[in-house]
N, C-alpha and C positions, 0 to 999 in steps of 0.2 A: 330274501330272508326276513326282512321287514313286514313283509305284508305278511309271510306267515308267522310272526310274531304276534300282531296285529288280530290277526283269523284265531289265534288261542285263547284272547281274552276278550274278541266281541261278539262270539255266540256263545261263552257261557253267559256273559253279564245281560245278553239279550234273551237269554232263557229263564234268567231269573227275574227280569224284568217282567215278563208273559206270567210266570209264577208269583209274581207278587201283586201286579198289577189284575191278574184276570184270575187269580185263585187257580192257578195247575189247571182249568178247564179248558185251556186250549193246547192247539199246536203251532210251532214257531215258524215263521217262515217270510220274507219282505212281506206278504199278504197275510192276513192270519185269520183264520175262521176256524167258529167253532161248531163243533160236533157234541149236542147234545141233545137226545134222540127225547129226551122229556121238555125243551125249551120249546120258543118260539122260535122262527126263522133265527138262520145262523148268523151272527154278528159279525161283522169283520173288523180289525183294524188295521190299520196302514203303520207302518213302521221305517222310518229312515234313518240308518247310522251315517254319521259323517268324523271321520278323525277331527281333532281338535289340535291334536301335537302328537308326540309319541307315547304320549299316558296317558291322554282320555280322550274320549270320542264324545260327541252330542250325539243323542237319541231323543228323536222325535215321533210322537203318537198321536196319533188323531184318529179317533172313533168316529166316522162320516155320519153314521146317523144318530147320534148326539149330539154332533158339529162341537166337540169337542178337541182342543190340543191340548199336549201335555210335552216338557222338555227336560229331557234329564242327562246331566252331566255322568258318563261311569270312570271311573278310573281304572284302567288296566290292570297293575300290580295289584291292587286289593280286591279289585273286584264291587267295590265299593258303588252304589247307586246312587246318588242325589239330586232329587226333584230341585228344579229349579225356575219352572214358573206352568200355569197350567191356564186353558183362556176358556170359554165359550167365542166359537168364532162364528155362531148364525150374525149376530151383526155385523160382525165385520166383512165377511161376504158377502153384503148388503151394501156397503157403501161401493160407489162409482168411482172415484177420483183421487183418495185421501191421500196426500203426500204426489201426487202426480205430476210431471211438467208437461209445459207446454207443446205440442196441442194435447189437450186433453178428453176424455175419452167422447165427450158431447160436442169439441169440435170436428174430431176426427167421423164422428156420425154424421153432423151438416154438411162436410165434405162431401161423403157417400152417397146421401141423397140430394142434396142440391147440383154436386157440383165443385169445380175447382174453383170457382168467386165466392164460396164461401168461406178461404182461408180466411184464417186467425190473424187479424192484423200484425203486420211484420215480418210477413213467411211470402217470400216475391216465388213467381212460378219459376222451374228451372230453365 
Protein backbone atom coordinates (compact mmCIF):
# COMPACT_ATOMS: atom_id res chain seq x y z
CA UNK A 1 0.00 0.00 0.00
CA UNK A 2 2.98 2.26 0.59
CA UNK A 3 4.70 1.93 -2.57
CA UNK A 4 1.41 2.49 -4.24
CA UNK A 5 1.06 5.66 -2.31
CA UNK A 6 4.38 6.51 -3.13
CA UNK A 7 3.70 5.69 -7.34
CA UNK A 8 0.60 8.46 -7.00
CA UNK A 9 2.75 11.29 -6.26
CA UNK A 10 6.07 10.49 -7.99
CA UNK A 11 5.02 10.36 -11.57
CA UNK A 12 2.93 13.24 -11.41
CA UNK A 13 5.80 15.46 -9.65
CA UNK A 14 8.20 13.85 -12.29
CA UNK A 15 5.99 15.02 -15.09
CA UNK A 16 5.81 18.15 -14.06
CA UNK A 17 9.32 18.19 -13.58
CA UNK A 18 9.94 17.18 -17.48
CA UNK A 19 7.19 20.11 -18.07
CA UNK A 20 8.88 22.63 -16.32
CA UNK A 21 12.21 21.72 -16.74
CA UNK A 22 12.27 20.79 -20.61
CA UNK A 23 8.96 23.09 -21.62
CA UNK A 24 6.21 20.01 -22.37
CA UNK A 25 8.73 19.08 -25.40
CA UNK A 26 9.44 15.79 -24.05
CA UNK A 27 8.18 12.42 -22.93
CA UNK A 28 8.67 10.97 -19.51
CA UNK A 29 10.26 7.94 -18.72
CA UNK A 30 13.67 6.70 -16.30
CA UNK A 31 15.30 7.65 -20.10
CA UNK A 32 13.77 10.72 -21.71
CA UNK A 33 14.33 11.73 -25.23
CA UNK A 34 12.96 14.08 -27.26
CA UNK A 35 11.03 14.03 -30.39
CA UNK A 36 11.35 17.07 -32.22
CA UNK A 37 11.24 16.47 -35.91
CA UNK A 38 12.53 20.48 -36.42
CA UNK A 39 15.63 19.99 -33.78
CA UNK A 40 18.87 18.56 -33.89
CA UNK A 41 19.59 15.03 -32.80
CA UNK A 42 17.37 14.09 -29.82
CA UNK A 43 18.65 15.04 -26.36
CA UNK A 44 18.25 12.82 -23.60
CA UNK A 45 18.10 13.03 -20.01
CA UNK A 46 18.64 10.66 -17.32
CA UNK A 47 16.52 10.79 -14.34
CA UNK A 48 16.64 9.15 -10.86
CA UNK A 49 13.97 9.18 -8.14
CA UNK A 50 15.02 8.05 -4.67
CA UNK A 51 12.43 8.38 -1.62
CA UNK A 52 13.90 10.46 1.05
CA UNK A 53 11.14 9.57 3.82
CA UNK A 54 7.48 9.11 3.39
CA UNK A 55 6.94 12.94 1.95
CA UNK A 56 9.54 13.60 -0.44
CA UNK A 57 11.73 11.85 -2.62
CA UNK A 58 15.16 13.43 -4.34
CA UNK A 59 15.25 13.66 -8.05
CA UNK A 60 18.00 13.79 -9.78
CA UNK A 61 18.80 15.01 -13.59
CA UNK A 62 21.64 14.96 -15.49
CA UNK A 63 21.74 16.13 -19.24
CA UNK A 64 24.88 13.87 -20.38
CA UNK A 65 25.74 15.94 -23.01
CA UNK A 66 25.86 19.27 -21.23
CA UNK A 67 27.49 17.19 -18.28
CA UNK A 68 25.25 18.94 -16.47
CA UNK A 69 23.28 17.86 -12.76
CA UNK A 70 20.49 19.12 -11.27
CA UNK A 71 18.80 17.88 -7.63
CA UNK A 72 15.51 18.47 -6.63
CA UNK A 73 13.67 17.83 -3.51
CA UNK A 74 9.55 17.07 -4.33
CA UNK A 75 7.17 16.71 -1.74
CA UNK A 76 4.53 14.20 -1.98
CA UNK A 77 1.33 16.03 -0.49
CA UNK A 78 1.81 19.12 -2.42
CA UNK A 79 3.43 18.22 -5.13
CA UNK A 80 5.66 20.94 -4.53
CA UNK A 81 9.31 21.03 -6.62
CA UNK A 82 12.29 22.59 -5.06
CA UNK A 83 15.62 22.97 -6.79
CA UNK A 84 18.11 22.36 -4.47
CA UNK A 85 21.54 22.48 -5.98
CA UNK A 86 22.48 22.14 -9.81
CA UNK A 87 26.60 21.53 -10.92
CA UNK A 88 28.49 21.39 -14.19
CA UNK A 89 30.05 18.02 -13.66
CA UNK A 90 32.70 18.06 -17.04
CA UNK A 91 35.36 18.74 -14.17
CA UNK A 92 34.49 16.67 -11.88
CA UNK A 93 34.61 13.76 -14.00
CA UNK A 94 37.85 14.80 -14.69
CA UNK A 95 39.36 14.31 -11.58
CA UNK A 96 41.11 10.73 -10.76
CA UNK A 97 41.05 10.41 -6.93
CA UNK A 98 39.20 13.28 -4.97
CA UNK A 99 38.20 12.14 -1.59
CA UNK A 100 39.50 8.49 -2.40
CA UNK A 101 41.39 6.07 0.12
CA UNK A 102 43.86 3.99 0.09
CA UNK A 103 45.11 2.42 -2.65
CA UNK A 104 44.20 4.85 -4.87
CA UNK A 105 43.23 4.68 -8.20
CA UNK A 106 47.28 5.43 -9.69
CA UNK A 107 48.35 2.70 -7.18
CA UNK A 108 45.98 0.22 -8.07
CA UNK A 109 47.20 0.88 -11.91
CA UNK A 110 51.11 0.26 -10.80
CA UNK A 111 49.80 -2.73 -9.40
CA UNK A 112 48.26 -3.90 -12.81
CA UNK A 113 51.28 -3.19 -14.66
CA UNK A 114 54.25 -3.75 -12.66
CA UNK A 115 53.01 -6.18 -10.59
CA UNK A 116 52.20 -7.34 -6.89
CA UNK A 117 55.88 -5.26 -5.52
CA UNK A 118 54.40 -2.46 -6.41
CA UNK A 119 51.96 -2.32 -3.34
CA UNK A 120 51.41 0.73 -1.56
CA UNK A 121 53.49 0.76 1.44
CA UNK A 122 51.68 -1.08 4.23
CA UNK A 123 49.44 -3.49 2.36
CA UNK A 124 51.62 -7.12 3.09
CA UNK A 125 50.65 -9.87 0.28
CA UNK A 126 47.81 -12.30 1.57
Amino acid sequence: MRRRAWLLWAVPAAGVLAAAVLGGRFGLAQRMAAHDPSSAPAAQLWIQATPLDDRQQLLLVVDPQMRNAAVYHVDGPTGTLVLKSTRNITWDLMVGDFNAQEPKPAALRRMLEVGPEARPIGQNSP
